[in-house]
Each structure stands twice: as structure tokens, then as C-alpha cells.
N, C-alpha and C positions, 0 to 999 in steps of 0.2 A: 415446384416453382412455376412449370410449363401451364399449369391448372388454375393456381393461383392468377394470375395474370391474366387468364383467358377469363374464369370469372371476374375481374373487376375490370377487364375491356367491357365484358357482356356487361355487365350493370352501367358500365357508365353512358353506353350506347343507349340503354333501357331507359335511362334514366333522362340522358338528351331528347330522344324519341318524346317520352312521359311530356317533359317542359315544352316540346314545338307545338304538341297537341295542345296544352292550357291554352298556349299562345293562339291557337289556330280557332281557340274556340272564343277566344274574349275574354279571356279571365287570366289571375295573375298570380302565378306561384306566390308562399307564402312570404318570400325571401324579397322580395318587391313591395309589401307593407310597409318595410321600413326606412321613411323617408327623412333623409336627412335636413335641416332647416340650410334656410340659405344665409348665408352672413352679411351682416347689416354692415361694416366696412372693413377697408383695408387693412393688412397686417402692420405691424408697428412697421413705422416710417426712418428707420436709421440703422447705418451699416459702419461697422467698427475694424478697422486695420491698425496695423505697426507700423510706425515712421520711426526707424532707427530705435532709440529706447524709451519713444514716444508713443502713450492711443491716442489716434485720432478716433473723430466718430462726424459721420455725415449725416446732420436731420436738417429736412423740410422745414421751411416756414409758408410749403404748398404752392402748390404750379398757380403760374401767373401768364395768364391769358393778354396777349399783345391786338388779338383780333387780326383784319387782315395786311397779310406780311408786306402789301403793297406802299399801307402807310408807314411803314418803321423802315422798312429798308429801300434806300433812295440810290436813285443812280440803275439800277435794275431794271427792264423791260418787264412786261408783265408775262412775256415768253421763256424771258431767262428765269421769273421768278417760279415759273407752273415748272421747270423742266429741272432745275435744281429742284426743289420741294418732290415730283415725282418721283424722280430719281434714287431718292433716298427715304422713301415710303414714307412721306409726312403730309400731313394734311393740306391743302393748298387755303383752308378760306380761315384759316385762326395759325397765327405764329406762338406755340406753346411751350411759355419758358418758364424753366423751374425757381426754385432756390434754394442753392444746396449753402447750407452753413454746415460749417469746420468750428468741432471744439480738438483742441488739443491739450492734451494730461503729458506734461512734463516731467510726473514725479511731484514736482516742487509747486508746481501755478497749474493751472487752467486757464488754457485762453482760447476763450468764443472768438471769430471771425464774421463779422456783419449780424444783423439781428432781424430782417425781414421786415415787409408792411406793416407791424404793428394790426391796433383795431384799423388801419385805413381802407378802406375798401373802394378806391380808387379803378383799382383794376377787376373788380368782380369780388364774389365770396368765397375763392379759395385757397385765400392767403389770410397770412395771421395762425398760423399751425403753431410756432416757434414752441412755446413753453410746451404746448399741448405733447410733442414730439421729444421736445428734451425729457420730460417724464416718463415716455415711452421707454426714452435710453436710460431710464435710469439716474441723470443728472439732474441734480437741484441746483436751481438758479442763483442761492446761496455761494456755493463752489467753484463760483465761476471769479477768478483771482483780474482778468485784464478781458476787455470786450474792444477790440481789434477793428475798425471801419475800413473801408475800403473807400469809401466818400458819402457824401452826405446825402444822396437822392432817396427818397421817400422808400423805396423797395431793401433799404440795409443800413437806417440806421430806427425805422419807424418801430421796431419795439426794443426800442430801448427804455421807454418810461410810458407807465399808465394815464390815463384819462385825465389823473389827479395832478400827473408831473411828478409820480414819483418811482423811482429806478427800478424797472423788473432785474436788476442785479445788485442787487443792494453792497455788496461787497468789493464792485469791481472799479478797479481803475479803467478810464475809458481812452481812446488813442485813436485821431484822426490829422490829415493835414489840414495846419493853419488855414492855405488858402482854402480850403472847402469850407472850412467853418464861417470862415467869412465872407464869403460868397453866397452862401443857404442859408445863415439867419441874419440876412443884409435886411430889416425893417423897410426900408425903401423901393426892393422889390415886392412887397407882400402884395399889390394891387397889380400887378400885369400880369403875362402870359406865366407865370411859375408859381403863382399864388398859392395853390395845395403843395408843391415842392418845397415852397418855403415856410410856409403853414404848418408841415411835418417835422422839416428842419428845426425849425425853432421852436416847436413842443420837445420834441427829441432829443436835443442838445441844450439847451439854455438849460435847465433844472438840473443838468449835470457839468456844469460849466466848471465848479471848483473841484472837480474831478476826474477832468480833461486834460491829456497829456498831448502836447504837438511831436510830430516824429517829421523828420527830416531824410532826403533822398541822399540814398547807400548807410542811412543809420540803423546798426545794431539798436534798436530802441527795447529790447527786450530781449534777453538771451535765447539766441537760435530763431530769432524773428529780423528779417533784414528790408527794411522798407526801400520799393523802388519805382520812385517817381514816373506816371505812364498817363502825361495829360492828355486831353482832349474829348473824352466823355464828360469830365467835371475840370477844372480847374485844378484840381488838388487829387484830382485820381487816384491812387497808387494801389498797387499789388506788393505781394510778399514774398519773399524766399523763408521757407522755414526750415529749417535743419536741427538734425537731431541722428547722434548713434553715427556719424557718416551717411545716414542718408538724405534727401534734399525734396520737397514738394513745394512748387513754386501755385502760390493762394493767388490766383489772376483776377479775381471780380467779375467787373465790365469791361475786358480786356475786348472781350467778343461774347457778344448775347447769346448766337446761335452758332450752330456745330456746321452747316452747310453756306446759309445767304449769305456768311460774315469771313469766310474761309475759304471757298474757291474762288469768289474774286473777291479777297481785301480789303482792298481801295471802296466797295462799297459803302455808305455814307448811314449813319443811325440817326431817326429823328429825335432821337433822345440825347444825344451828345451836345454839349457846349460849343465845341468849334470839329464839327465833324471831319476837317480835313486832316487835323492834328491830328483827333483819332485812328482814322485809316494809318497816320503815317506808324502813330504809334504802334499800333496792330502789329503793322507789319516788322516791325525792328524787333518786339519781343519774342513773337510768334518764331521768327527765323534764328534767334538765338534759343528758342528751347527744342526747337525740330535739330538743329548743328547739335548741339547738348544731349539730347534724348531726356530731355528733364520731364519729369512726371508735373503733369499739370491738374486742379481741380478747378474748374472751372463753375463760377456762381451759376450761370443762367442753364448750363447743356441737363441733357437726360440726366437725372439721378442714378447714380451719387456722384455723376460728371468727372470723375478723377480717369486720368486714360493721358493719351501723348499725341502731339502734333508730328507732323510729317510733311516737309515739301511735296506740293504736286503741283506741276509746271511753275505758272506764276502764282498761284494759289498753295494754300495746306489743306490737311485730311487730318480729320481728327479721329484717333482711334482706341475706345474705350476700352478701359482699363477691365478683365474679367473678375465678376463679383468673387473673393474665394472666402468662403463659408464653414474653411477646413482649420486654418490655420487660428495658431492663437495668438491673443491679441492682451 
């Protein structure tokens, strides 16, 4: 054994020796020929867990570029905005928000959660993924039994219908609040300052109007779907509690854009919001009942796949994602 051992120490020494010398001379052992190609893009885009005796699945409709965070997030110094942003190793000169859409398999229904930019290309060319990602996962658009809005702004209800005005969910019942719909396809705004907002709106919504259900704040509108009125982003805002199996994932939206500028101080102002003060207050009221709760939150805009929990910190929260697990089944 003593011999054996000493010969394949000596050879591999031999052998080491052999390869520093190719090396030393400019040339390239044989085993270095084989060069692998580089991949043209990303691995599929969506990640599948248990909600009680529920699968969710989180897919992209692709990261949406806000540019710089000074214009969106108001109220902020440009010292507080470099020193939050550094802080938490994020870029200072582009605020990069995703969008995470939520399908949930009940067993019995399918139900999509928001539907992303659609073709809008508003914000840059790397939105509009939705379908692309849902075939990734496996889902046909077909399948899809309820498509779920959280309000009407051109980033989550803009693929809901093609070019033609006709339903990328041909099957599904659609669900949003009244006042949002009346609000984003008001004809009378379509020439001021929201003109693409309402432009999307009303491509988006009108052509599925007889297929439009209004849901109501604290209403079960769908089994284990509880809608909960949280205005001041939109009029008609809302987020969801979903529940399934005893367990509970609260679908927030636009509760808070980003996981830092919108969470250590709150009260910070969105220039996207309808009455931004609401906002902040709203923020803050849900934010503190799911940090009290320990409720698992998926949040539309945070890092992918955005699911993780808030946490008081001082007068602000901390948000803390959820670890990908890759083991379990689903």
C-alpha cells in the first residue's frame, strides 16, 4: 500500500512538474483545447414554492429601470439618498426595480397576480418578459382561471391584452377596484400629464370590460384571496392576503417600490403615487402590522423573487429575504 501510494504521489508530482513546464513555455496542455461556449442568456426566470396546499410560482415581466433615484424618491437629500443606496450595495445613478408576478395553483383555479408593461416600452426594453417567462414555467395562458390587479398603472395591468385588444388570457375572469378603473380609463385625462398611463389603461381594460369583476375592501372576492384596500399610490390601490393549507402570503404591489429608499424612512414620498402623503401613511400602517404578524410578504417591485418579511428598525423597517430553497417540493 506504502509503494502504491509513493508511486502515484511521484506521478502526480511528475505530472504537475510536466504541465508548469508547458505552462512555462507558452503552450497549452491538451485539456485546455476544450473550450466551452458562452451562453447567450439567463436561466429560466421563475421560482416555485408551497403556500399551504397551494403552488405558487414567481415569473418576471423583467427589471424596470426607474433611472436616477433622486427623481422618484422625494423628500430625501441627495446625502441620504448616496448613503442608504451605498449602504446596501446598490447602485447610486439607476433605481432598479423588478417585477415579480404571482401565479397561484389552488388545485381548482389559477390565479395570475398583475400582468406587467405589456409591449409598453415606457421604461426601457427590458420589460414585457410576462408570457415569455410563463412558458419558461411551464404555464399556458390558457390556464390561467382569475388575473388579479393590484391597480391600474401601466407596469401591472399593461399585458393584459395584445396590440389588437385582445386578451393574452382568453379564459380568465379579470379583478380590480372600481375606483382604479375609473380613474385610468377617465377619457378626459387622456391629454395631460398621465396621458401613456391612461393610454395603457384604457387599451388594457376597456376590451375586457365585460369580463371585469370589482372587489371590495376586507372582501373574500375569491376563495383564500382577501382584498385590502391601501390607497395612495393609486386611488384604488389594493394588496391581498392569500391563504391556503393554514398558511398566509400577504401580495403587497406598490405597497413600497424599493426594499431600502421606501423602508428606512417611510414617510419618504414616491413620484409615482397619486397623493403621496396617503401613501407614506399607508406604508406605514401595513408595513407595521406585518413586521407585529411576521407575515410573509412578496413584494412586486423588490429583488426577485421579492418574497422575504419586514422588520421594525427604529422608526423605519428592514426587509429580509426570504432564502431561495431549491430542495423542497412543491
Amino acid at each position: 500500500m506504502k509503494n502504491r501510494f509513493e508511486l502515484s504521489r511521484r506521478q502526480w508530482l511528475t505530472g504537475a512538474a510536466g504541465i508548469s513546464a508547458v505552462g512555462a513555455l507558452g503552450l497549452r496542455p491538451d485539456f485546455a483545447e476544450a473550450k466551452g461556449p458562452m451562453a447567450k442568456a439567463q436561466a429560466p426566470y421563475y421560482y416555485r414554492f408551497k403556500l399551504g396546499d397551494a403552488q405558487a410560482t414567481v415569473v418576471s415581466d423583467g427589471p424596470l429601470p426607474l433611472g436616477d433615484p433622486s427623481k422618484a424618491f422625494l423628500g430625501l437629500s441627495a446625502d441620504e439618498i448616496k448613503q442608504q443606496l451605498t449602504d446596501n450595495f446598490l447602485p447610486l445613478d439607476n433605481a432598479l426595480l423588478e417585477q415579480n408576478v404571482l401565479v397561484v395553483n389552488f388545485g381548482n383555479r389559477t390565479v395570475l397576480f398583475d400582468t406587467g408593461m405589456g409591449n409598453a416600452k415606457d421604461f426601457g426594453p427590458t420589460t414585457g418578459k410576462l408570457q415569455e417567462t410563463l412558458k419558461q414555467a411551464g404555464i399556458n395562458p390558457n390556464t390561467i382561471d382569475a388575473v388579479v390587479m393590484s391597480h391600474a398603472h401601466i407596469d401591472h395591468c399593461g399585458g393584459n391584452c395584445n396590440d389588437k385588444g385582445k386578451s393574452l388570457f382568453p379564459k380568465a375572469q379579470f379583478y380590480i377596484a372600481q375606483s382604479d378603473f375609473d380613474f385610468w380609463t377617465d377619457e378626459a385625462k387622456a391629454g395631460g400629464p398621465l396621458k401613456s398611463f391612461i393610454a395603457q389603461a384604457r387599451k388594457n381594460l376597456l376590451p375586457i370590460r365585460d369580463r371585469l369583476k370589482f372587489f371590495k375592501d376586507n372582501e373574500e372576492f375569491l376563495p383564500g384571496i382577501t382584498a385590502m384596500a391601501a390607497p395612495g399610490h393609486t386611488v384604488g390601490h389594493t394588496i391581498f392576503n392569500i391563504q391556503s393549507g393554514g398558511k398566509q402570503l400577504a401580495y403587497i404591489g406598490d405597497l413600497t417600490h424599493h426594499p431600502t429608499l421606501l423602508m428606512k424612512k417611510p414617510l419618504t414620498e414616491f413620484a409615482y403615487d397619486t397623493d403621496p402623503k396617503q401613501s407614506a401613511q399607508t406604508r406605514v400602517k401595513y408595513l407595521t402590522t406585518f413586521a407585529q404578524n411576521r407575515t410573509p410578504i412578496l413584494a412586486y417591485h423588490f429583488a426577485w423573487p421579492g418574497i422575504g418579511h419586514v422588520a421594525k428598525d427604529g422608526d423605519g423597517f428592514h426587509y429580509y429575504p426570504a432564502p431561495i430553497d431549491l430542495a423542497s417540493k412543491v
